[in-house]
C-alpha angles and dihedrals in degrees: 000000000000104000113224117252101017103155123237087247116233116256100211108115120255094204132228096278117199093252082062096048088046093058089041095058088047102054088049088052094053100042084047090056086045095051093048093052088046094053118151098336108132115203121268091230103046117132101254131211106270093049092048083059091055092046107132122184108281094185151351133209128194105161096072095101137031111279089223104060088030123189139080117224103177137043133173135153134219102251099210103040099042091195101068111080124178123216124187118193149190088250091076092255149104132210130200111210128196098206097194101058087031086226122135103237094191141354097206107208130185113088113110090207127046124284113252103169134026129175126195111227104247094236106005142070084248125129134188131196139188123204133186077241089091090250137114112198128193110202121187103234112213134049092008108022088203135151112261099185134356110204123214117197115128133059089208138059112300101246096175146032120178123164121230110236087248081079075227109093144039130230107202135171130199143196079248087080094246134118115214128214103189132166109236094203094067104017095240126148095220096185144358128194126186118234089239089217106108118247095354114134124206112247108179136003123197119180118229106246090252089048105220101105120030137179136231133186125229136218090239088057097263123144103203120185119204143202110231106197088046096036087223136140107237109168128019116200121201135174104094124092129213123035115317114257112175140010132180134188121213120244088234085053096226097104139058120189113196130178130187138171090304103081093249144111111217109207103210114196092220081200094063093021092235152119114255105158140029125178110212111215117194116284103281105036118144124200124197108165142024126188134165123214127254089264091038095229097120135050120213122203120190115190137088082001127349109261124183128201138202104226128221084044096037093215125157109240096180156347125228103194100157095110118097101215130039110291115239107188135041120186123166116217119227123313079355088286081154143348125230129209139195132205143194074230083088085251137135106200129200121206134191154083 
């Protein structure tokens, strides 16, 4: 629902003000302490190899989106709360899914333009979405389903979303060249830097788990990693070819996997800034998501079919291959207790034991 009296939001930029770099530095801090104690430990109830291999389709569901525009392009689910699943689709609209119930909880409408990323809040009923309509949008998810900001950054189609891990603040990219840092509390685009390469769009984002430093794709097969506080490119990674489509940090922050129009997924170590690893798909593959697991101990490929991958060893457990169209999200439950998948078949598809 489009909620009455939401401001076209200024484009001027707010700044990173030192408050914001401040909070920023904390919250790193503290996700750095967490990750140590955590070390390798790898949690009691994690789905491990040998079930993954048994997993069989729980459920299918084919009503999320509108049959005429068919094709779901997003998918994300609340990780706190497993039930909740996002779906954005070529019919302009999101839809927030409670799987467990098998009830739809909200169709969120007001992009002009279809909904190519959508993120779920951590630990709130809140929802963003990214459209080739230039916008981003935040809508409060519950009793009013209504829209709360709609940000406005970029003069080009939105390419990417990615939530810092604040909860505070969006990380967006867009076919403008520019990558976008905005508060979705207030709506305001509080900086936006140009990529510096000529006529090279931006194609993905994806925020570090510690959030200081964060990667986007381009359109001329580049992987850049950027510094937020100093706004600065710090790392280029080459050796795809083809525009970038996907890339995916792991939870331990040591890995990036990264995929682009050559049918293959590049490993990079982030410690030695290089590429160690690439997984070659057949000629033709096409990938469209990437996505590790919570423990970081699996990595998960949509495209042409949905492959996932036990990591350290980089070896391919299964193949799901029952959609009838190219699969364009791939999100793990908790503790991998299932997998979900989305399609340009217009499904939503549950995996597990």
């Amino acid at each position: 629902m489009e909620a009455a009296g939401v401001p076209n939001q200024p484009t001027e930029e707010a700044g990173i003000t030192d408050d914001i770099i401040r909070k920023l530095q904390e919250k790193a801090t503290v996700l750095t302490q967490e990750r140590k104690k955590r070390g390798r430990t790898v949690p009691e109830d994690l789905m491990d190899q040998e079930s993954l291999k048994g997993f069989k389709t729980l459920a299918s569901h084919p009503g999320l989106h509108s049959a005429s525009v068919p094709g779901i392009l997003s998918l994300d689910i609340h990780s706190e709360d497993t039930s909740k699943i996002l779906t954005g689709g070529n019919d302009k609209n999101a839809t927030v899914f409670n799987k467990d119930t098998e009830q739809i909880i909200a169709v969120l409408k007001g992009h002009t333009k279809k909904v190519t990323r959508v993120i779920y809040h951590p630990n709130e009923d809140v929802v963003i979405t990214g459209s080739p309509d230039t916008t981003i949008r935040v809508w409060n998810v519950g009793a009013s389903n209504s829209l709360s900001q709609i940000i406005r950054a970029h003069e080009g189609p939105v390419t990417g979303v990615s939530l810092h891990p604040t909860g505070d603040y969006v990380l967006s990219t867009s076919v403008d060249q520019n990558w976008a840092f905005s508060d979705i509390r207030t709506g305001k685009l509080l900086t936006k830097v140009s990529n510096q390469t000529s006529n090279n769009t931006l194609t993905t984002g994806q925020f570090h788990p510690d959030g200081l430093i964060f990667g986007t794709g381009t359109s001329d097969s580049n992987v850049v990693i950027w510094d937020l506080k100093e706004q600065s490119n710090v790392a280029t990674f080459s050796g795809h070819s083809g525009p970038i489509t996907a890339i995916s940090f792991s939870e331990n922050g040591y890995y990036l996997a990264t995929s682009a129009d050559d049918c293959c997924v590049k490993l990079w170590d982030l410690r030695k800034l290089k590429n160690f690893k690439t997984l070659v798909m057949d000629d033709g593959y096409e990938i469209k998501d990437l996505c590790f697991d919570q423990s970081g101990t699996y990595l998960g490929v949509a495209g042409t079919d949905v492959r996932v991958y036990m990591c350290k060893q980089w070896q391919e457990l299964k193949v799901f291959n029952d959609h009838t169209a190219l699969a364009t999200g791939i999100r793990f439950g908790k503790h991998f207790q299932f997998i979900a998948f989305t399609s340009m078949d217009r499904t939503l598809k549950l995996y597990g034991i």
